[in-house]
C-alpha positions as CSV (number, residue, x, y, z in Angstrom):
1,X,178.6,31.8,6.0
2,X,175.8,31.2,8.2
3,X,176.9,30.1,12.1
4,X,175.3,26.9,13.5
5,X,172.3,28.0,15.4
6,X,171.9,25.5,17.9
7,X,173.2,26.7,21.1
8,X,171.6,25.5,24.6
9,X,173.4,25.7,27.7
10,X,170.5,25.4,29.9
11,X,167.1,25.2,31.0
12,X,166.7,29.1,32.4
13,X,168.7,30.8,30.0
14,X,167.1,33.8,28.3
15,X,165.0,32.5,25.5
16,X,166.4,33.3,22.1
17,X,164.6,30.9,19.5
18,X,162.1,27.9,19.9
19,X,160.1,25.7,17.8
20,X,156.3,25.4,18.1
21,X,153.2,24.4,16.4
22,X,150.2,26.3,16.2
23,X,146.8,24.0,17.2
24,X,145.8,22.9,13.6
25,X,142.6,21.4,11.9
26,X,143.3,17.6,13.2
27,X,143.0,18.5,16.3
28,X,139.2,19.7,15.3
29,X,138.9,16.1,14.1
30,X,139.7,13.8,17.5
31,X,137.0,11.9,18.3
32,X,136.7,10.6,22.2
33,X,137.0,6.8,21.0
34,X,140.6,8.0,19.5
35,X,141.9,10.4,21.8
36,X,144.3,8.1,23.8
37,X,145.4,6.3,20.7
38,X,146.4,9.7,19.6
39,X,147.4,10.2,23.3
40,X,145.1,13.0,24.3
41,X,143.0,12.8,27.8
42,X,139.9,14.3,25.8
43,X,138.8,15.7,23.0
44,X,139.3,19.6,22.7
45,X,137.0,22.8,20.8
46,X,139.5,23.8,18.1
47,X,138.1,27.8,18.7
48,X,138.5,28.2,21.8
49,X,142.4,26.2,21.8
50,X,143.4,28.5,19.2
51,X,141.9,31.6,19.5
52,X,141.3,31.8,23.5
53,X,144.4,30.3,24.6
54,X,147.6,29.7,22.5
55,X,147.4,32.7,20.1
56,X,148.1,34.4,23.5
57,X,151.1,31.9,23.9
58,X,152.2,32.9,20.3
59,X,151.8,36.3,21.2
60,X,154.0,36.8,24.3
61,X,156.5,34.8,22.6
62,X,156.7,37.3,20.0
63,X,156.9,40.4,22.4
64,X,160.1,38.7,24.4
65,X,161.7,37.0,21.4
66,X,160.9,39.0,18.2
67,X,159.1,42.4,19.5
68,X,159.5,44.1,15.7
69,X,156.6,41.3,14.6
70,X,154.0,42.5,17.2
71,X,152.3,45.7,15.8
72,X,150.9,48.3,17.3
73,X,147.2,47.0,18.7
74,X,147.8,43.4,18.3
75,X,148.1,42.9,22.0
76,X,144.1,43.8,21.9
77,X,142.6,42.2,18.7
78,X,142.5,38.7,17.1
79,X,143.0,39.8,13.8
80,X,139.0,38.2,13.2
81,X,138.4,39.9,9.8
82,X,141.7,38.0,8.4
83,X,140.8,34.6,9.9
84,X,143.7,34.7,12.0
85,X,145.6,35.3,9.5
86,X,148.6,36.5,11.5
87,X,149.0,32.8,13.1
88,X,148.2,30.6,9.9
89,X,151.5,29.7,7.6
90,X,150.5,30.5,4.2
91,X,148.3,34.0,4.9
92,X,149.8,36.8,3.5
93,X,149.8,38.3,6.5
94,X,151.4,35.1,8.7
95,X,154.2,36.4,11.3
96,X,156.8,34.2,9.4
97,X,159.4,35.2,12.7
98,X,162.2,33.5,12.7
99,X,162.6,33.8,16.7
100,X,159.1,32.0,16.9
101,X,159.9,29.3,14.5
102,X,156.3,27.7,13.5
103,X,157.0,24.5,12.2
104,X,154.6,23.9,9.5
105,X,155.8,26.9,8.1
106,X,159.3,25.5,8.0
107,X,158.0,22.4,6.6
108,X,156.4,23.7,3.8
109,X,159.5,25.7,2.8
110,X,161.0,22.4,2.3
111,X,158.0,20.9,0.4
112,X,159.7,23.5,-2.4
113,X,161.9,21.1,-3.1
114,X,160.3,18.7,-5.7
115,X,162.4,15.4,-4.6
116,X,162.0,16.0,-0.7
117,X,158.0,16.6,-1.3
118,X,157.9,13.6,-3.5
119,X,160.2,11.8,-0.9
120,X,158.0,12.3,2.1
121,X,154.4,12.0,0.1
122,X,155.8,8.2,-0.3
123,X,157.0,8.0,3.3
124,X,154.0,9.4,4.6
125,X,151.9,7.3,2.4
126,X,153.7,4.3,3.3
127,X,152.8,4.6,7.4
128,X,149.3,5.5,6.9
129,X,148.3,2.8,4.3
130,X,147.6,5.2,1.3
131,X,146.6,4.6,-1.6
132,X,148.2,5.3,-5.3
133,X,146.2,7.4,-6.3
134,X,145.7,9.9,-3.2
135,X,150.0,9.6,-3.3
136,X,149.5,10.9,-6.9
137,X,146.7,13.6,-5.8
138,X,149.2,14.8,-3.2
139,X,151.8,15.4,-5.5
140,X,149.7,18.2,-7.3
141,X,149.5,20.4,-4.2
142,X,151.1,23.3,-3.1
143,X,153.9,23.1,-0.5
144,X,151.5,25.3,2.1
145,X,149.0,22.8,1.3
146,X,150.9,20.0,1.6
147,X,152.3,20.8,4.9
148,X,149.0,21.8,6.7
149,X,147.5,18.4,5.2
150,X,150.4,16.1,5.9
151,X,150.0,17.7,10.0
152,X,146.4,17.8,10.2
153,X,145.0,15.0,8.0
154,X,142.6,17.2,6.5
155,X,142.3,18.5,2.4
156,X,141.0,21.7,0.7
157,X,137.8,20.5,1.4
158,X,138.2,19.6,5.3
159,X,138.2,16.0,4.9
160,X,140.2,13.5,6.5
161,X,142.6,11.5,4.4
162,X,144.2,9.8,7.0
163,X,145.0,10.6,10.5
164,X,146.3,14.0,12.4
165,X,149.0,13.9,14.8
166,X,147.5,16.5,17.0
167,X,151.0,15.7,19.7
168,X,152.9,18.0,17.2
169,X,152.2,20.7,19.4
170,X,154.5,19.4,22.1
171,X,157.6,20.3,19.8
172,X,159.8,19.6,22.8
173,X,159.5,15.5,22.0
174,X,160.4,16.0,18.5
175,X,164.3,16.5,19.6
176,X,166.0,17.9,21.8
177,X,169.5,20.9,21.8
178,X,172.1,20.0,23.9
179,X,175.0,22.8,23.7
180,X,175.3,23.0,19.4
181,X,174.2,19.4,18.6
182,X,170.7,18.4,17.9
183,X,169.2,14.8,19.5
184,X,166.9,13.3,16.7
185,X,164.2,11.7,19.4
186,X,163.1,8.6,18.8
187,X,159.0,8.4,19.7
188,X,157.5,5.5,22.1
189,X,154.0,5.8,20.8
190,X,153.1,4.5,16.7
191,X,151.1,8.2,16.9
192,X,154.2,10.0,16.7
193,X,155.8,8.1,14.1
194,X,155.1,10.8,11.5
195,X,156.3,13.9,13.7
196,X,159.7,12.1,14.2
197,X,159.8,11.9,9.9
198,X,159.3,15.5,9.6
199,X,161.8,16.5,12.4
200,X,164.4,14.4,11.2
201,X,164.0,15.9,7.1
202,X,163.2,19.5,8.7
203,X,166.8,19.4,10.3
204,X,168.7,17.6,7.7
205,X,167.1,20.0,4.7
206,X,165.7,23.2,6.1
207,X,168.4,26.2,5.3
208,X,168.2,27.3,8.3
209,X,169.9,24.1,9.8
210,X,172.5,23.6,6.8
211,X,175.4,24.2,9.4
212,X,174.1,22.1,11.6
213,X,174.0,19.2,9.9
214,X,177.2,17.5,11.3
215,X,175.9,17.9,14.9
216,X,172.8,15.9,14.4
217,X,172.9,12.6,17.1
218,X,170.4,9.6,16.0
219,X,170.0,6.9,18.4
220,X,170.1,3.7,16.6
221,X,168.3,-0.1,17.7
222,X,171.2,-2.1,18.3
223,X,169.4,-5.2,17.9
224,X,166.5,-6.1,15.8
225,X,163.3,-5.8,17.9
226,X,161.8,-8.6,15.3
227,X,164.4,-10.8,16.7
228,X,163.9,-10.1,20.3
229,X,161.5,-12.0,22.7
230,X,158.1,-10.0,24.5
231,X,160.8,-9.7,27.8
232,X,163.7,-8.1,25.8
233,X,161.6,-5.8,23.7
234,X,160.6,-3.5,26.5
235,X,164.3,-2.6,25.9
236,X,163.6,-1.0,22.7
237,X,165.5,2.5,22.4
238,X,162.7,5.0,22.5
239,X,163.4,8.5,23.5
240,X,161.7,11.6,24.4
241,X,162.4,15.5,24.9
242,X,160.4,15.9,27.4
243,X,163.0,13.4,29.5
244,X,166.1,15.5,28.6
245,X,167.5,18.7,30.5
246,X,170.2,20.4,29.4
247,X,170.7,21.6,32.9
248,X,174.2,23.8,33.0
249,X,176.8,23.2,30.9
250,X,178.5,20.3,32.1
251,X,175.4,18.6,33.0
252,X,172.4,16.9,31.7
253,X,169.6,15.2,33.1
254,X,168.3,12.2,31.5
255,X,164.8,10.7,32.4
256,X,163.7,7.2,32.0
257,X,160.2,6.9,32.1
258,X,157.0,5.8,30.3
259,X,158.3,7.3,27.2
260,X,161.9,7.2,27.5
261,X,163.4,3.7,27.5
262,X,167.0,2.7,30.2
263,X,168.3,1.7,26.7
264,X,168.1,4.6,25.0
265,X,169.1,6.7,28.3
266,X,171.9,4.6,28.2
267,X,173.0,4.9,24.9
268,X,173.1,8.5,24.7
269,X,175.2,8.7,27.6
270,X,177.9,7.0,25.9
271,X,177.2,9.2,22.9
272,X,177.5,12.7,24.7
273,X,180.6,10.9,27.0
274,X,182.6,10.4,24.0
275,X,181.5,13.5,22.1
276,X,182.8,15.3,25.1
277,X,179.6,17.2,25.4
278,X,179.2,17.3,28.9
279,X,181.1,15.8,32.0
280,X,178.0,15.0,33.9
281,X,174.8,13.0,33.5
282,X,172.2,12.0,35.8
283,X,169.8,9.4,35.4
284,X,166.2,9.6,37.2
285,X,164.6,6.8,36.6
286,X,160.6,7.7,37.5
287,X,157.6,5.6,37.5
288,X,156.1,4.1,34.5
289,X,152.8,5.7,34.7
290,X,150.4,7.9,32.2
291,X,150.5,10.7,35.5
292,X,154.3,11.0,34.9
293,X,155.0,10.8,31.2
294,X,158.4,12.8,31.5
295,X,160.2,14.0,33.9
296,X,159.4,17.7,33.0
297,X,156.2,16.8,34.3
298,X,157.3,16.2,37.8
299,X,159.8,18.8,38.1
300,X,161.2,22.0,35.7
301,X,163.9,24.9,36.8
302,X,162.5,28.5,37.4
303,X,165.9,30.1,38.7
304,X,169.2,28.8,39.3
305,X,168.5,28.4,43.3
306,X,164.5,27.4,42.5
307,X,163.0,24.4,41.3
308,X,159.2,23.6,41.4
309,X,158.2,20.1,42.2
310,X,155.7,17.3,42.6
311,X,156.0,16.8,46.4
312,X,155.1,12.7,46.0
313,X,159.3,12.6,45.3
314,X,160.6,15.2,47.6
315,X,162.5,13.0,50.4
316,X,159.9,14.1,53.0
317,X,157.2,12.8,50.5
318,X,158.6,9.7,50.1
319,X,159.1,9.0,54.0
320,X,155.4,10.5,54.6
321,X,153.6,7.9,51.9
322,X,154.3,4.7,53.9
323,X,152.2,6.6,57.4
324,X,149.8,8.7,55.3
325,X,146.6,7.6,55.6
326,X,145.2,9.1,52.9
327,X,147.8,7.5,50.3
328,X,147.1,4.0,51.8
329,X,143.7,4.7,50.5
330,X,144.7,5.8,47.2
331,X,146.8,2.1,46.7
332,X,148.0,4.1,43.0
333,X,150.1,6.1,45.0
334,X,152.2,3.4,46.9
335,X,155.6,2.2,45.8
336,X,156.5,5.1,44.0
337,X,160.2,6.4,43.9
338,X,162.2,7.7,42.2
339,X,166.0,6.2,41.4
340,X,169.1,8.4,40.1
341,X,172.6,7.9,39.2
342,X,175.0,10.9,38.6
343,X,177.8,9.7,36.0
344,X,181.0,11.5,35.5
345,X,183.0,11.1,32.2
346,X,186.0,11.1,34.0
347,X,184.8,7.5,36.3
348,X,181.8,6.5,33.9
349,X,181.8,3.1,35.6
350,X,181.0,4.1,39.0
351,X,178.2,6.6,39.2
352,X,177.0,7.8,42.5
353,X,173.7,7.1,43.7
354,X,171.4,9.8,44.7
355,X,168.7,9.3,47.0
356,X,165.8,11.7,46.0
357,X,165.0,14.2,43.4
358,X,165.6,17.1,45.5
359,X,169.2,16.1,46.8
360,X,170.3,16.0,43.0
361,X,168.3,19.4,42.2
362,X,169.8,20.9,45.5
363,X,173.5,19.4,44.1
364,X,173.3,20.9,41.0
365,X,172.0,24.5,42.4
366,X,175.0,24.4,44.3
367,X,178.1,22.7,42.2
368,X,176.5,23.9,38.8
369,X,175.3,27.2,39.5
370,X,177.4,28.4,43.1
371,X,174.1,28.8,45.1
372,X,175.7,28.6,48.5
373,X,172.2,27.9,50.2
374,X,171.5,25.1,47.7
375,X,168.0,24.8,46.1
376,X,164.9,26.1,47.7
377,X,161.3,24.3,46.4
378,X,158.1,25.3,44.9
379,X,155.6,22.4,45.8
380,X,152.7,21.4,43.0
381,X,149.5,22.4,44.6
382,X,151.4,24.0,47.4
383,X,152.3,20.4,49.1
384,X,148.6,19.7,49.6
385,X,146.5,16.8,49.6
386,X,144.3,16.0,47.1
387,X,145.7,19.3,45.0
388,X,149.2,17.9,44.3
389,X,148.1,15.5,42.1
390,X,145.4,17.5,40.7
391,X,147.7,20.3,39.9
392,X,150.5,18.3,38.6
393,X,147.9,16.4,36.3
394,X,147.5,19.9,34.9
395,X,150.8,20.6,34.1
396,X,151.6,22.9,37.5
397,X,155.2,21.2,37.4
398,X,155.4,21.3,33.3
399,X,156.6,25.6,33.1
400,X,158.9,27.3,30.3
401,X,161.7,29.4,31.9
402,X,161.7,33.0,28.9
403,X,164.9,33.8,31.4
404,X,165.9,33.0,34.5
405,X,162.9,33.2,37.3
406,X,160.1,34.5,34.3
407,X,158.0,31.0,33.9
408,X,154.9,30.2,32.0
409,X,152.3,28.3,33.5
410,X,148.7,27.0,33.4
411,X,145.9,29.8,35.0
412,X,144.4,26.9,36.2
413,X,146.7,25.7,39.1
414,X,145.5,27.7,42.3
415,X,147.5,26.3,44.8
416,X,150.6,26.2,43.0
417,X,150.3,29.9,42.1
418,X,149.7,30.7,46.0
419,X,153.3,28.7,46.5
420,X,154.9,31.0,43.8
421,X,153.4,33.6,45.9
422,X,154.4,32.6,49.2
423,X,158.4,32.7,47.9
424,X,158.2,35.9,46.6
425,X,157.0,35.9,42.7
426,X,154.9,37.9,40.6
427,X,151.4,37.0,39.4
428,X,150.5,38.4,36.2
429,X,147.7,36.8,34.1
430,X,149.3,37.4,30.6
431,X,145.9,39.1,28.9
432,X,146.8,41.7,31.5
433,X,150.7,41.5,30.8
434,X,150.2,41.8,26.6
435,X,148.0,45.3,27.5
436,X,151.0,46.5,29.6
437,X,153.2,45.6,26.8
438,X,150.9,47.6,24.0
439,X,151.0,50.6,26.5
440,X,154.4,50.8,27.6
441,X,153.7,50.1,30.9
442,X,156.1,47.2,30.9
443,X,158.1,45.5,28.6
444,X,159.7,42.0,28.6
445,X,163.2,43.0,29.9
446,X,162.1,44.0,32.6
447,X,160.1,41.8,34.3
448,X,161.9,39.4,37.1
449,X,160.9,36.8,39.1
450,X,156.9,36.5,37.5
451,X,155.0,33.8,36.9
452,X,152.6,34.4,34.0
453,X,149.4,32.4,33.9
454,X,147.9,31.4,30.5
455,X,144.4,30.5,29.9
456,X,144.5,26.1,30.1
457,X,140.5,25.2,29.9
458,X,141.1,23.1,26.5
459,X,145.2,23.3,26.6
460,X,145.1,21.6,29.8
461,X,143.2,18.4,28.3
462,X,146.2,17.4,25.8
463,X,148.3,16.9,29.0
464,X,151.2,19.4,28.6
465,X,152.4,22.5,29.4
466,X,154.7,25.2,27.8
467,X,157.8,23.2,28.8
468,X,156.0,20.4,26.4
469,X,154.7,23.1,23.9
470,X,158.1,24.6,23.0
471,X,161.5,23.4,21.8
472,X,164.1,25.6,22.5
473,X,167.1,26.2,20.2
474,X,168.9,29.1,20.9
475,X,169.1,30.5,24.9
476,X,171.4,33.1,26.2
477,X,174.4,32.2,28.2
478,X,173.4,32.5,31.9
């Protein structure tokens, strides 16, 4: 009998199985009038996204994760004369790991099922406005068909039938693995109402999660939002994965934040407190601003003693803003803190309060991990003014830990790189790194305490890193 394959224990543990999603043809089809609706910064070239920047993503995941799928020379090519055939679910020649779980793949592989494809052709067609007879239409393709069109809005013959939902590439909103269970998130934005339909019938249906099906957590609305005043419905339960950390294993961080509602932080507090999950949570309640949509965008773990961090929440930060003249130019900046409470499930109803973001990130390198010198800071943009906010608007804070102190980033984030530098990490643009891979001049179990840059021109507009663009299911214990 297959074993339950959710397992998480933390944020830096070697990187076993993830969930992604390749850049697909709706993402071709964003127009600039659209792309905040659909909650992009710009518009991006569907070429270059693909083919000069994630297929290396794709690639390196491979080599660490599932090394027997990269064959000899792929590290060099593009595969051109197959159309990319390698990346694209439904080619012959598609990777089809199941390390590097692509998630169109997975969802047509449940499309085989003739009353779940008929099941979410009406679903679908219900929150996009479709009509009969493109519902009947639909119903006469193929499950590979069906799954790149229900993803990226586009038919055989490239049209659009009704929008994409080009977010799908940040899998980590789509839920979230905390120890063996699975949070269904529940998506602020009317954009992602479709990805949260397909993550919720991927995990109850998909084989590959028939064991897990019993460890699925849903929030729920415990009142009708129809019923509730303008006031009461900001507390709709909305919920994010990019605002939870399954930090150790006793401990989870919980943001709330743009996207991620005090109700719903609240909520699944009490759920993982009586499930016995874990015996601490802390709350970090951020600013409600586009600049911080999570709280993996203002701070992610690279090592058990290392965290790297927007400065603006640091405690010297927040003492410096009310005498820095700069920032009292810049009036966006002011008044912006940060507020945590630490919860134990053994005295739920008196949480501590913590001051700043890096007392509870120094706490947790010390009681959670044993770091006896307590957490030591990498700054986005190296702490400097105007590159910190720059940076950290490209993602310099957003990084996916492979293992402990081996981080993704963007190449485009200069002075955060010359920070990684300055406490004594590699630099390795991964174009280089996949070559020494091919030739045997390194390999991935090897490398320690690296950050590896990836190419961000077009990434970089869609406002999210690899921590955004990957959903972890599976990490080694640390």
């Amino acid at each position: 009998m297959q074993q339950n394959i959710l397992s998480v224990h933390s944020e830096i543990g070697e990187l076993k199985r993830l969930l992604v999603h390749s850049p697909d043809k709706g993402l071709g089809k964003v127009i600039p009038s659209k792309a905040q609706d659909w909650l992009f910064e710009d518009i991006v070239h569907l070429k270059s996204i693909r083919e000069n920047e994630y297929d290396y993503y794709t690639k390196l995941l491979l080599y660490f994760l599932d090394p027997e799928k990269m064959k000899p020379g792929m590290a060099f090519i593009d595969d051109p004369k197959n159309d990319r055939a390698f990346y694209k679910p439904g080619r012959p020649h598609f990777h089809a790991s199941e390390k590097v779980l692509e998630l169109e793949w997975l969802l047509a592989s449940i499309l085989n099922d003739v009353d779940i494809k008929n099941q979410l052709i009406a679903a679908v067609a219900a929150i996009e406005g479709c009509s009969y007879q493109l519902q009947e239409d639909l119903k006469k393709y193929t499950p590979a068909k069906l799954a790149s069109t229900f993803l990226s809005g586009v038919d055989s013959q490239n049209e659009l039938l009704f929008p994409p939902i080009p977010n799908f590439i940040f899998t980590r909103d789509i839920g979230i693995v905390i120890k063996d269970h699975l949070v269904l998130n529940k998506p602020a934005k009317l954009a992602r109402k479709r990805e949260a339909l397909f993550a919720k019938y991927l995990f109850h249906y998909h084989p590959l999660f028939k064991n897990s099906a019993s460890n699925i957590i849903e929030l729920s609305q415990k009142d009708p939002i129809a019923l509730l005043n303008e006031k009461e419905s900001e507390e709709k339960v909305t919920l994010e994965g990019g605002d939870i950390m399954m930090i150790s294993p006793q401990h989870v961080i919980i943001g709330v934040s743009e996207r991620t509602s005090m109700s719903a932080a609240i909520q699944l507090t009490e759920i993982l407190f009586s499930k016995a999950l874990v015996d601490k949570i802390s709350i970090v309640k951020i600013p409600k601003k586009r600049d911080y949509m999570h709280i993996d965008t203002i701070f992610t773990q690279v090592k058990k003693d290392t965290w790297v961090i927007l400065g603006n929440f640091s405690k010297e930060g927040l003492q410096d803003k009310e005498k820095n003249q700069v920032s009292q130019y810049f009036k966006s900046t002011q008044k912006e803190s940060v507020t945590i409470w630490k919860f134990e499930r053994a005295k739920q109803n008196s949480p501590t309060i913590i001051n700043d973001l890096e007392q509870l990130l120094d706490e947790i390198s010390k009681e959670d991990f044993g770091c006896k010198n307590g957490a030591q800071f990498i700054y986005s943009g190296n702490n400097e003014f105007p590159y910190n906010a720059r940076e950290q608007w490209t993602d310099s804070c957003n990084l996916l830990a492979l293992k402990e102190g081996v981080v993704l980033g963007y190449d485009r984030n200069d002075k955060t790189v010359e920070a990684f530098k300055n406490k004594g990490f590699e630099v390795v643009h991964v174009k280089e790194l996949l070559i020494d891979f091919e030739k045997g001049n390194k390999s991935p179990s090897t490398i320690q305490n690296t950050i590896i840059l990836m190419p961000s021109a077009e990434l970089s507009r869609a406002r999210g890193g690899f921590h955004c663009m990957s959903m972890p299911i599976e990490r080694k214990a640390i």
